[in-house]
C-alpha positions as CSV (number, residue, x, y, z in Angstrom):
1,X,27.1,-21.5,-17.4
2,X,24.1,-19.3,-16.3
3,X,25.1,-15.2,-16.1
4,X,24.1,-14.6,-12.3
5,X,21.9,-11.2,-11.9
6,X,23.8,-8.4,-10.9
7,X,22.5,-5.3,-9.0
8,X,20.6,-1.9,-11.0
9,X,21.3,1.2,-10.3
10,X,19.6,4.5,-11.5
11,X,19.0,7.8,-10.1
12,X,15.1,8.7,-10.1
13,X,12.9,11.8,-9.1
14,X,13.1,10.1,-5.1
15,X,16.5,9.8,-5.0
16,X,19.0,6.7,-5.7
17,X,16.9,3.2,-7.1
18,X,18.8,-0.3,-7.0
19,X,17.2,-3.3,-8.1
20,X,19.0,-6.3,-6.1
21,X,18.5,-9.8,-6.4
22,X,17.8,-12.1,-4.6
23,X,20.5,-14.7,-3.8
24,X,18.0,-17.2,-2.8
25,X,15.1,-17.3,-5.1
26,X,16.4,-17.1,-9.0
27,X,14.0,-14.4,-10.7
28,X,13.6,-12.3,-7.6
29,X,14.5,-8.7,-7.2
30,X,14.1,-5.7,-3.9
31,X,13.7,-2.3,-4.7
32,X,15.4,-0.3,-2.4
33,X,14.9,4.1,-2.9
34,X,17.9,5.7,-0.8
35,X,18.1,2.4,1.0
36,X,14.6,2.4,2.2
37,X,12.7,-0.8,0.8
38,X,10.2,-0.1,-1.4
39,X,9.0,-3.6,-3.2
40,X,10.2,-6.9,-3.5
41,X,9.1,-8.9,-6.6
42,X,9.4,-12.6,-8.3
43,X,8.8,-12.8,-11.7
44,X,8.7,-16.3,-12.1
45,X,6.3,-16.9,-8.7
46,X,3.8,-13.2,-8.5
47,X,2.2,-14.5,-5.9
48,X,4.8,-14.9,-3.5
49,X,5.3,-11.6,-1.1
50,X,8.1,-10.9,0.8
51,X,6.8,-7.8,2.3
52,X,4.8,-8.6,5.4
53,X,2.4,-5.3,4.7
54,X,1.9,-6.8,1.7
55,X,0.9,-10.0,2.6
56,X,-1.8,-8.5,4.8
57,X,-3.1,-6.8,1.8
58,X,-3.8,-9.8,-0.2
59,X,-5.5,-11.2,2.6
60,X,-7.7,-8.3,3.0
61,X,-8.1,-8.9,-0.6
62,X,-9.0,-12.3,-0.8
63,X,-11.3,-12.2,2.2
64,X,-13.5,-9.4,0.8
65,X,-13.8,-10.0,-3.0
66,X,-14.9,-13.9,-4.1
67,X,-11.8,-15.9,-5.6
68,X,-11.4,-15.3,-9.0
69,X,-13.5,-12.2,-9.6
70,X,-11.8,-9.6,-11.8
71,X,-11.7,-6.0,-10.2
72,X,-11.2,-2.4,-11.3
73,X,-8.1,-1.3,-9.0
74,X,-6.8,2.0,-8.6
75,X,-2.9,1.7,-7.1
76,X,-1.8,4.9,-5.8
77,X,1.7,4.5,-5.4
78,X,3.4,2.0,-8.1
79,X,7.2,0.9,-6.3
80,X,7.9,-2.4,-8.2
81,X,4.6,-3.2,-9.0
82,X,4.2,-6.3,-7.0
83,X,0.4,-6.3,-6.2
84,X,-0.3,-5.7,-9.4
85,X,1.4,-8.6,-10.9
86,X,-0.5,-10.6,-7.8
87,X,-3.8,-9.3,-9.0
88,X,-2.9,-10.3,-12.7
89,X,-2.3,-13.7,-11.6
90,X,-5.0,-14.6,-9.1
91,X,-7.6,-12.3,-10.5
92,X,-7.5,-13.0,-14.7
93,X,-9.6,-9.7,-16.2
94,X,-8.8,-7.3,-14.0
95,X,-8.3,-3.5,-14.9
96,X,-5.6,-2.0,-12.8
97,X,-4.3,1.7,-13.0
98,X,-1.2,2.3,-11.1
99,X,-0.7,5.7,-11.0
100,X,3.1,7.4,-9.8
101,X,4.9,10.3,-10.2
102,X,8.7,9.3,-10.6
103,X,8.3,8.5,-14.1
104,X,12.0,7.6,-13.9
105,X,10.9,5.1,-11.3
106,X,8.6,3.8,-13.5
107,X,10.9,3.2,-16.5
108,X,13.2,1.3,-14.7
109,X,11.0,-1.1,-13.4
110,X,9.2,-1.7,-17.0
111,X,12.6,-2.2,-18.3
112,X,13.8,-4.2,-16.4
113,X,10.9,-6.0,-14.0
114,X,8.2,-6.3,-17.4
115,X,4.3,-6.8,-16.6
116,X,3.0,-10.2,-18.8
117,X,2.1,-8.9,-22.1
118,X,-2.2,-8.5,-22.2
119,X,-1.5,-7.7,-18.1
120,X,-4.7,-5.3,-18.1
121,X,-2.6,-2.6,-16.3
122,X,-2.1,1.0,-17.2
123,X,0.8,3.0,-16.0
124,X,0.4,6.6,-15.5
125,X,3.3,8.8,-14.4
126,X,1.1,11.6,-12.3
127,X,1.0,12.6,-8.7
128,X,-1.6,10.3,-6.8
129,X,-4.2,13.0,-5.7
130,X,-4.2,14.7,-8.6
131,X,-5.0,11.4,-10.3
132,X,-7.6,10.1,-8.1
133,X,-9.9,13.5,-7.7
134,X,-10.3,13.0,-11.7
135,X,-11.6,9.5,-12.0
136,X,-15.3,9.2,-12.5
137,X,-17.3,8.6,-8.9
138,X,-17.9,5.1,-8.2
139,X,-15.2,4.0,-10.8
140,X,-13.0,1.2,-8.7
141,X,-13.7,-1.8,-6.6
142,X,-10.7,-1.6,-4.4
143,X,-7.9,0.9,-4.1
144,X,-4.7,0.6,-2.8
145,X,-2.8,3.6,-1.3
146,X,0.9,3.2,-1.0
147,X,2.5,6.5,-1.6
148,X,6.1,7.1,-0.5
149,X,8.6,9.8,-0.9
150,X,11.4,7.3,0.1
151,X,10.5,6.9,3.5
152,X,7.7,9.2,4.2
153,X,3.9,9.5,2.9
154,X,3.2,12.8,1.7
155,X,0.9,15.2,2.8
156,X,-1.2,15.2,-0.2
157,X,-2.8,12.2,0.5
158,X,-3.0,12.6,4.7
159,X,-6.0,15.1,4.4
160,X,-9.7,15.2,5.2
161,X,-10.4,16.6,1.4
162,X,-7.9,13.3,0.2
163,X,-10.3,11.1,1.8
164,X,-13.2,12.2,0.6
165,X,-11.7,12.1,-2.8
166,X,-10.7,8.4,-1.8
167,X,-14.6,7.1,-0.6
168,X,-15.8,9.2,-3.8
169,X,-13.6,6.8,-6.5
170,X,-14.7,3.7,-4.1
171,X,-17.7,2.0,-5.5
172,X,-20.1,0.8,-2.5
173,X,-19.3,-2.5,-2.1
174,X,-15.4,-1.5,-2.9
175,X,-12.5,-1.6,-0.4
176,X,-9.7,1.0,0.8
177,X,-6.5,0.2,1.7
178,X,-4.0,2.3,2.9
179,X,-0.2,1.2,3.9
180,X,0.9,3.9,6.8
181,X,3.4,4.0,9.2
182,X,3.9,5.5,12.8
183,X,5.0,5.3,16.5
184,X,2.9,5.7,19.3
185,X,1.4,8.2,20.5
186,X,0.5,7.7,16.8
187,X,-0.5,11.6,16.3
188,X,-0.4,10.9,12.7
189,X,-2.3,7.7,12.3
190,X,-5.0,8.8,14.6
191,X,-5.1,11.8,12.2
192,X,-5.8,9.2,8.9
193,X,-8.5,7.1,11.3
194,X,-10.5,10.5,12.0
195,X,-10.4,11.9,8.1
196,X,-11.6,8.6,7.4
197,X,-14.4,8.4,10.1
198,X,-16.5,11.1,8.1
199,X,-16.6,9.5,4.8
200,X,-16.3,5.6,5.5
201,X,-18.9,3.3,7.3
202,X,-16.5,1.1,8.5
203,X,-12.8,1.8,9.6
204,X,-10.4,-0.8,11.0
205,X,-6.0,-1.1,11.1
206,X,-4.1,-4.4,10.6
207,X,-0.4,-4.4,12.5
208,X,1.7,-6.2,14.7
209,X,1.0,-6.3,18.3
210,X,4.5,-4.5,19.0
211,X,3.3,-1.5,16.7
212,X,0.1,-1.5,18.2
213,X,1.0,-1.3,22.2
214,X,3.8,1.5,20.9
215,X,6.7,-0.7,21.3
216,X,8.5,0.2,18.1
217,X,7.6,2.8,14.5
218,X,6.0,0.4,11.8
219,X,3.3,-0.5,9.2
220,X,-0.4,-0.2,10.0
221,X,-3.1,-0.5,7.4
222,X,-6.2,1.3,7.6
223,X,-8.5,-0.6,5.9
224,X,-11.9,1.7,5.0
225,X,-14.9,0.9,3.4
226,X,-19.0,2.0,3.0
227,X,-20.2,-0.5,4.6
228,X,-18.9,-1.9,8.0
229,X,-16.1,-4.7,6.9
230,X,-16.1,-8.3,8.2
231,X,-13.2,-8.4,9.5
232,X,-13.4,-12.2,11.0
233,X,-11.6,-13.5,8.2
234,X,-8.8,-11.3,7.3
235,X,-8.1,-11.0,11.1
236,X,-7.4,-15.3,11.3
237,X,-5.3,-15.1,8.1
238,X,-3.0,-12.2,9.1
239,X,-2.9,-14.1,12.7
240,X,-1.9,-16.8,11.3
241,X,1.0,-14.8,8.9
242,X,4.9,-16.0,10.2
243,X,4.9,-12.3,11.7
244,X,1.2,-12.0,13.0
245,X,-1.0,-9.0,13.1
246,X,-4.3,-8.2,14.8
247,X,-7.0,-6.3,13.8
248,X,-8.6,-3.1,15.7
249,X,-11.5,-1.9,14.9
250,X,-14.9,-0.4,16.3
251,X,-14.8,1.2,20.2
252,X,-10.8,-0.2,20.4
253,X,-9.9,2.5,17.5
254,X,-10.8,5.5,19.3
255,X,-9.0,4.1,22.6
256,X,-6.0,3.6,19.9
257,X,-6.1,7.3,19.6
258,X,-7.9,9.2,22.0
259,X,-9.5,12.6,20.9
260,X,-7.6,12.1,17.1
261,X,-9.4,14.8,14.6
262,X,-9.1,15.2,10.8
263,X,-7.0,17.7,9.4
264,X,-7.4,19.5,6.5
265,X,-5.4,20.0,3.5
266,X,-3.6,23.5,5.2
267,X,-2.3,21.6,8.0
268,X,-1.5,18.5,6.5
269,X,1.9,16.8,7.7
270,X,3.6,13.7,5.8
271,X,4.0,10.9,8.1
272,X,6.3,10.5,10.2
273,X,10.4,10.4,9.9
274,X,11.0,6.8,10.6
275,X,14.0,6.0,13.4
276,X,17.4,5.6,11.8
277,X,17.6,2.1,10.3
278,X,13.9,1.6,11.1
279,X,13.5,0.3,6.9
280,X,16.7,0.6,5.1
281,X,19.1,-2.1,3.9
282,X,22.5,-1.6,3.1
């Protein structure tokens, strides 16, 4: 008789962690921070995602970068580190720093979630800006920003001066991605679009139509980059996701959010409070 999983608990700097399994895949596990979802992860299958954000990441990913080519990665934001283990196992070579501050948060997932032995990625338990304004210039291929204080992005990372530090880290033919979340009028995603304008060639967002024509608060990426991103191919694969997305970019961003303008570290806000039961499980 096989012991079935049964449900973590542990109190870390965010608030209340709980690793639940799956009931319907063996090895899998959510991550849930005050009953917000933070990461969903199978061991035995790192390449599935549950997360529909997170499936549009690796097809960003995979679009941009040639199959099989090992990249530097800088993860701002670690949850149950299930991009990582994706990169890991499509991307053999890689060199990965995952950098969070809920060092508690972090502990629990190594204990109980472990990365492969010989995974090429380094935790660091440190706040994300801090982090990123002291890597070397032109150090990473591709980072991926997906800082959250249980529900809410801080304001750290929602500046002018954050994205500078962002393009700095980003080598020129590297990637940014970005996992945000808003509501129309989206005040605070047009903010992100215009600190990014400034400091990247080439700016576009990946979300669901009903996010995009302000029908309901969810995930937008803002993908950023040096040079202007062909976007042909990551727009058909997230179109053709079981919950599609479309991709907005040149002239339709600035009708997305009319007059938008960057905003500096003193009048920073975190994003948005999502609506009551918007992301959490029970």
């Amino acid at each position: 008789m096989t012991d079935e999983p049964i449900p973590v608990t542990a109190a870390v700097d965010g608030g209340t962690a709980k690793l639940l399994p799956d009931v319907d895949r063996p090895n899998a596990w959510l991550l849930t921070v005050d009953g917000a979802p933070q990461s969903y992860v199978d061991l035995d299958d790192p390449t599935y995602l549950e997360f529909e954000y997170a499936r549009r990441v690796a097809h960003v990913i995979d679009a941009t970068f040639a199959e099989g080519r090992p990249l530097d990665v800088l993860h701002l934001g670690g949850g149950a580190l299930t991009l990582p283990r994706r990169l890991v196992a499509t991307r053999p070579g890689s060199r990965q720093l995952v950098v969070d501050n809920d060092r508690p948060l972090l502990r629990l997932i190594t204990d109980h979630l472990p990365l492969p032995a010989d995974s090429g990625v380094t935790l660091l338990a440190e706040d994300a800006r801090t982090a990123l304004e002291q890597v070397p210039a032109g150090a990473y291929d591709l980072i991926i920003a997906d800082v959250y204080g249980g529900s809410r992005s801080p304001a750290r990372i929602a500046s002018a001066e954050y994205a500078l530090a962002a393009a700095t880290a980003l080598r020129p033919d590297g990637i940014y991605i970005a996992n945000l979340a808003d509501s129309a009028p989206f005040r605070f995603l047009g903010s992100q679009l215009a600190n990014a304008a400034p400091v990247f060639a080439g700016r576009c967002l990946i979300a669901e139509p009903g996010v995009l024509r302000g029908r309901r608060f969810g995930n937008a990426l803002l993908v950023a980059a040096h040079q202007e991103p062909e976007v042909g191919e990551f727009a058909r694969r997230v179109a053709a996701d079981p919950f599609p997305a479309r991709v907005v970019h040149g002239a339709s961003l600035d009708r997305l959010c009319p007059g938008a303008q960057p905003v500096a570290d003193a009048d920073a806000v975190p994003s948005p409070e999502p609506p009551r039961g918007a992301f959490t499980v029970g």
